[in-house]
C-alpha positions, -999 to +999 in steps of 0.1 A: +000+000+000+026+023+010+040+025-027+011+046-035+015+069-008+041+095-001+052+092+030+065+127+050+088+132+078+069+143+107+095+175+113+096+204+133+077+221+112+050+203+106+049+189+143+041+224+156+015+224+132-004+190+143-003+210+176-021+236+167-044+214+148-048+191+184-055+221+203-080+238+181-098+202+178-095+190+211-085+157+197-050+139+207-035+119+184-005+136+167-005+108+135-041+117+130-037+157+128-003+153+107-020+129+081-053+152+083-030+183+074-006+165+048-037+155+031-054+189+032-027+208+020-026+183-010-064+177-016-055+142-009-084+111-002-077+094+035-083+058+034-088+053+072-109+025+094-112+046+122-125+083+104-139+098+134-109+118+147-099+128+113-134+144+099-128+159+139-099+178+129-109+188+094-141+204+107-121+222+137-100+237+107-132+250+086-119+226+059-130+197+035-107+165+039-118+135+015-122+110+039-127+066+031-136+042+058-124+007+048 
């Protein structure tokens, strides 16, 4: 699966962002608000089984993220 994806390192940078993003959501999980911004700022599709935190984090942000429960 992962040979579709592009994969990003999870820097400074972006770190302080999924912060912001946890904070402003009131959600937790750092993988889940780093993936949810990586795929925003691309217009990416999220193939997730658990979409709940994600759609969370998009509407905190007052954004669209393309989200697909498998």
């Amino acid at each position: 699966m992962l040979k579709g994806c592009r994969v990003e390192d999870l820097d400074e940078v972006r770190g302080r962002a999924a912060g912001q993003a946890l904070a402003r959501s009131g959600t937790s999980d750092v993988i889940d608000a780093s993936v949810a911004l990586g795929a925003i700022a691309r217009g990416d599709l999220v193939v997730t089984s658990d979409p709940d935190d994600l759609a969370h984090i998009a509407d905190a942000l007052n954004v669209r993220l393309e989200i697909a429960s498998i």
